[in-house]
PLY file of the C-alpha trace (Angstrom):
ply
format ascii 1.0
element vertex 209
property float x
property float y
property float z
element edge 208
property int vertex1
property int vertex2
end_header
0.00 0.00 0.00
1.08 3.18 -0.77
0.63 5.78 2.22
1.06 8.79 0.81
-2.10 11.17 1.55
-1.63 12.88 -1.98
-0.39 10.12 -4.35
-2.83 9.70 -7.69
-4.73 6.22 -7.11
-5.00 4.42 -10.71
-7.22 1.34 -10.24
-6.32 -1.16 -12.60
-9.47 -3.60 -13.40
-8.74 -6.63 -15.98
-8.31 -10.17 -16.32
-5.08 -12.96 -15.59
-3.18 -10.89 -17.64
-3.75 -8.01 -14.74
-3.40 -10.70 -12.13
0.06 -11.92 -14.01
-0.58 -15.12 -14.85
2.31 -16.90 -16.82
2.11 -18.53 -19.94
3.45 -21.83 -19.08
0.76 -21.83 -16.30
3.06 -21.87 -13.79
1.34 -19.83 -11.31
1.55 -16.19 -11.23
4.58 -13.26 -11.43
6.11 -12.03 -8.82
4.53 -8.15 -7.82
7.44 -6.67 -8.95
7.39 -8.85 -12.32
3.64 -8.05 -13.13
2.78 -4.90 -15.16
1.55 -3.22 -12.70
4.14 -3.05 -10.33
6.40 -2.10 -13.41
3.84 0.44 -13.46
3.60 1.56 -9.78
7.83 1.40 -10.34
7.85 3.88 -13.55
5.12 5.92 -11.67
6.59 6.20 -8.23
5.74 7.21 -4.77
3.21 9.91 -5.96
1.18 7.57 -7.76
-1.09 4.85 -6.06
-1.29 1.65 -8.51
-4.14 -0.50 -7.38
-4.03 -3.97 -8.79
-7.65 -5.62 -9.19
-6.72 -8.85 -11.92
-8.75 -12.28 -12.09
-8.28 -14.97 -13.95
-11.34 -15.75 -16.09
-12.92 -12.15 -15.70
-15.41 -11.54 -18.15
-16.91 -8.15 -19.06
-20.69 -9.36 -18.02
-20.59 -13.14 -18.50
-20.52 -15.81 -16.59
-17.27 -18.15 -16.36
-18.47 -21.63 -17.76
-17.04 -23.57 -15.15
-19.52 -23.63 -11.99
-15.77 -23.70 -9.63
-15.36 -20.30 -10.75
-17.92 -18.25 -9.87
-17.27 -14.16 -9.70
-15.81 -13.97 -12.99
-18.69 -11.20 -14.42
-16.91 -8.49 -14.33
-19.05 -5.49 -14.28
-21.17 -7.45 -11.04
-18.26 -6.44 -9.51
-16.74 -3.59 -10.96
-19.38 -1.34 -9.34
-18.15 -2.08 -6.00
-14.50 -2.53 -6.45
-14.99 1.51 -7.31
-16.51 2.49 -4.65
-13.99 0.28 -1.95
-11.02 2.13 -3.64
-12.53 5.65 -3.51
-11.49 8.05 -4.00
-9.61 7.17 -7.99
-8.28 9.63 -10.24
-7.27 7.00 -12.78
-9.63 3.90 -13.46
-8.02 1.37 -16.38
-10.28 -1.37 -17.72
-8.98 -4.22 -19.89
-11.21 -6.82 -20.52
-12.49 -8.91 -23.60
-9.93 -12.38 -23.99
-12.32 -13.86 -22.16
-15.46 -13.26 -23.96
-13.91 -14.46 -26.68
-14.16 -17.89 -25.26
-16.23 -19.95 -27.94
-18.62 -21.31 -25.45
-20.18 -17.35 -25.47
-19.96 -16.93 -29.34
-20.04 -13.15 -28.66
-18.98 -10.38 -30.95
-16.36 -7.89 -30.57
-18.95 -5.30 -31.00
-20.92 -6.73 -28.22
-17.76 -6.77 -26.00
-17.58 -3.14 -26.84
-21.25 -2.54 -26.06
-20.84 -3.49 -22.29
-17.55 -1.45 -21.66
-19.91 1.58 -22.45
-21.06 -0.04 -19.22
-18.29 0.47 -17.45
-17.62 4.17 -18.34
-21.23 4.72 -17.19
-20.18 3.03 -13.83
-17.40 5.27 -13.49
-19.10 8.52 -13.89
-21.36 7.82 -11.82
-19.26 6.75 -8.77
-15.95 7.68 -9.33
-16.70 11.39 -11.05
-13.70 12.89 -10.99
-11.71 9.72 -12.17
-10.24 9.59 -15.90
-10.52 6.58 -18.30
-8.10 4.79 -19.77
-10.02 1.85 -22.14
-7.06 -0.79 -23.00
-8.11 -3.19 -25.83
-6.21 -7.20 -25.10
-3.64 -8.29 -26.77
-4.52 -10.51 -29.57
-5.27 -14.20 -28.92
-2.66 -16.17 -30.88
-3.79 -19.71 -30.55
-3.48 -21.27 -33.71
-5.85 -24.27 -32.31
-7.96 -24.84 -29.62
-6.87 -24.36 -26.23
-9.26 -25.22 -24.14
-12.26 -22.36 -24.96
-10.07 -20.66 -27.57
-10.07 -21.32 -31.05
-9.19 -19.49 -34.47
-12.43 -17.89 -34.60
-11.47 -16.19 -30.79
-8.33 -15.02 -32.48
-10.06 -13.02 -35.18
-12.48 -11.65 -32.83
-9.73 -10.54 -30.40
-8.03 -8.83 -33.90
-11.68 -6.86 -34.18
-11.86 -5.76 -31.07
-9.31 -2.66 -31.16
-11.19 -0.46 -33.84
-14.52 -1.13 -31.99
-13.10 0.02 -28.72
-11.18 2.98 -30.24
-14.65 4.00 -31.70
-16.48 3.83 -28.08
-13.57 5.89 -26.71
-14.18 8.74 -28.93
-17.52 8.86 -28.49
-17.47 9.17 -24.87
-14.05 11.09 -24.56
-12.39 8.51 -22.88
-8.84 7.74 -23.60
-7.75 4.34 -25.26
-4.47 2.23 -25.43
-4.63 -0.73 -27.95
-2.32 -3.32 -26.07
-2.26 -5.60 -29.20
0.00 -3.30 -30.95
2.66 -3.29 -27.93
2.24 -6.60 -25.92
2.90 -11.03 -27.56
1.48 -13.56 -26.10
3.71 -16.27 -25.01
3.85 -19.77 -25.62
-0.28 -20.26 -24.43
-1.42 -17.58 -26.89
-3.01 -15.71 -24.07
-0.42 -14.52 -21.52
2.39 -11.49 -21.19
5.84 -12.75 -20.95
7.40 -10.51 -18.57
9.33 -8.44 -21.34
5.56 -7.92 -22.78
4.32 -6.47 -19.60
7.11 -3.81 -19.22
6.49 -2.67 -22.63
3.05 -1.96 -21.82
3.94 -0.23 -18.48
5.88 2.19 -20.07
2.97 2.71 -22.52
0.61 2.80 -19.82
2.47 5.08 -17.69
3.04 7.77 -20.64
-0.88 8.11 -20.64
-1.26 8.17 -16.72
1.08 11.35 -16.55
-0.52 12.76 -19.22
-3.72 12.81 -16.72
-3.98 16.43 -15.11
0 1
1 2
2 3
3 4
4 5
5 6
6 7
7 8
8 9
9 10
10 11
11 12
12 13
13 14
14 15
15 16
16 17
17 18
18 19
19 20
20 21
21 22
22 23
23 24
24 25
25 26
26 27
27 28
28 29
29 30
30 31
31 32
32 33
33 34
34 35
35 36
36 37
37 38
38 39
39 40
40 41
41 42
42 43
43 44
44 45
45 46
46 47
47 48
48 49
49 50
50 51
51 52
52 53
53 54
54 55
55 56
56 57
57 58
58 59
59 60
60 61
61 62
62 63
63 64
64 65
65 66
66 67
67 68
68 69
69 70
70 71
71 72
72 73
73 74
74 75
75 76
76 77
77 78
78 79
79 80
80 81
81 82
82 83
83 84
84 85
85 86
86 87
87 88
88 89
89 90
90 91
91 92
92 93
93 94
94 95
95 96
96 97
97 98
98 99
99 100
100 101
101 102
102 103
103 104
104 105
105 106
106 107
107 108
108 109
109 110
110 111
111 112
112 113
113 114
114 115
115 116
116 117
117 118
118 119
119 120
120 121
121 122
122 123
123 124
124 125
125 126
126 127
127 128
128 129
129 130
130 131
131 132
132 133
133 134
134 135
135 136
136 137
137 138
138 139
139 140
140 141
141 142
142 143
143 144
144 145
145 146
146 147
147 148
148 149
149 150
150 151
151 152
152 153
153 154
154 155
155 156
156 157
157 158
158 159
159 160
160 161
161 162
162 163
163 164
164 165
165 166
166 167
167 168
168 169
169 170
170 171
171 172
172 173
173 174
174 175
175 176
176 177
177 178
178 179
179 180
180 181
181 182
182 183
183 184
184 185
185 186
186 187
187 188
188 189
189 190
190 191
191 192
192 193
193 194
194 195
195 196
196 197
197 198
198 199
199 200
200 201
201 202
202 203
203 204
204 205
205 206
206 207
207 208
């Protein structure tokens, strides 16, 4: 925890790839490996990086397994804002998981609900900014598990869809896919990934008055 009174709290709200899950499933990075401690490190003591990751988080869907319950994200999201008040900086990057074929949803519909999300946000956290992060791009190949080739060209749509919904409600927008590889799982950061996308991150975050 970061204790000082005046620091700029940035709530970070995502998936395993915001909890740092590895790509050999190995169990999770260390804090100081995972993005967002890069980020909290690149930031510094007058910044507050609050790390809120879950494997299997959705942006308003269920996860398919019934051993995983909690995974809909915006359920959630509503009160995570208000435990961490007050934010100046709320980052949301969700949308891998919707991709999962078992939901045969639409990047457009992923981008419909993260509307949701900005709505949240404005009305609980009003003087927080938005920073709307699209994935990175699912590179399986074959199916893994939920994923198949059909997730990866969804997860390639997804950018331009978010992009558009960050324009038209004056949010800012980072497409992660452009930066960020998955690793040998198609779905996870490699640690090199996640410091790229720090320092991408973090250019935005000071750019916050």
């Amino acid at each position: 925890m970061n204790t000082n009174p005046k620091a700029t709290t940035v709530l970070c709200f995502g998936d395993s790839n915001t909890h740092g899950s590895r790509p050999d499933g190995s169990s999770r990075y260390t804090a100081d490996e995972r993005w967002t401690g890069k980020l909290q490190h690149k930031l510094g003591l007058n910044y507050y990086v609050i790390e809120e990751g879950l494997g299997g988080r959705t942006t308003n869907l269920e996860h398919p397994r019934t051993e995983k319950p909690g995974r809909n994200g915006l359920v959630y999201f509503r009160s995570c804002l208000e435990s961490h008040e007050p934010l100046n900086v709320v980052i949301v990057m969700l949308g891998t998981n919707d991709f999962k074929n078992v939901y045969d949803r639409s990047a457009k519909e992923v981008a419909e609900v993260l509307d949701q999300f900005i709505d949240s946000v404005e009305e609980i956290s009003t003087n927080a900014s938005v920073i709307l992060v699209s994935p990175s791009y699912i590179t399986a190949t074959e199916p893994v598990e939920y994923y198949d080739t059909e997730s990866e060209k969804k997860s390639r749509e997804l950018a331009p869809e978010i992009e558009a919904l960050t324009k038209k409600r004056s949010v800012m927008f980072l497409d992660a896919g452009k930066i960020v590889q998955t690793g040998e799982d198609g779905l996870h950061w490699d640690v090199a990934s996640g410091e790229k996308f720090a320092e991408a991150i973090s250019v935005i975050v000071r750019s916050i008055k």
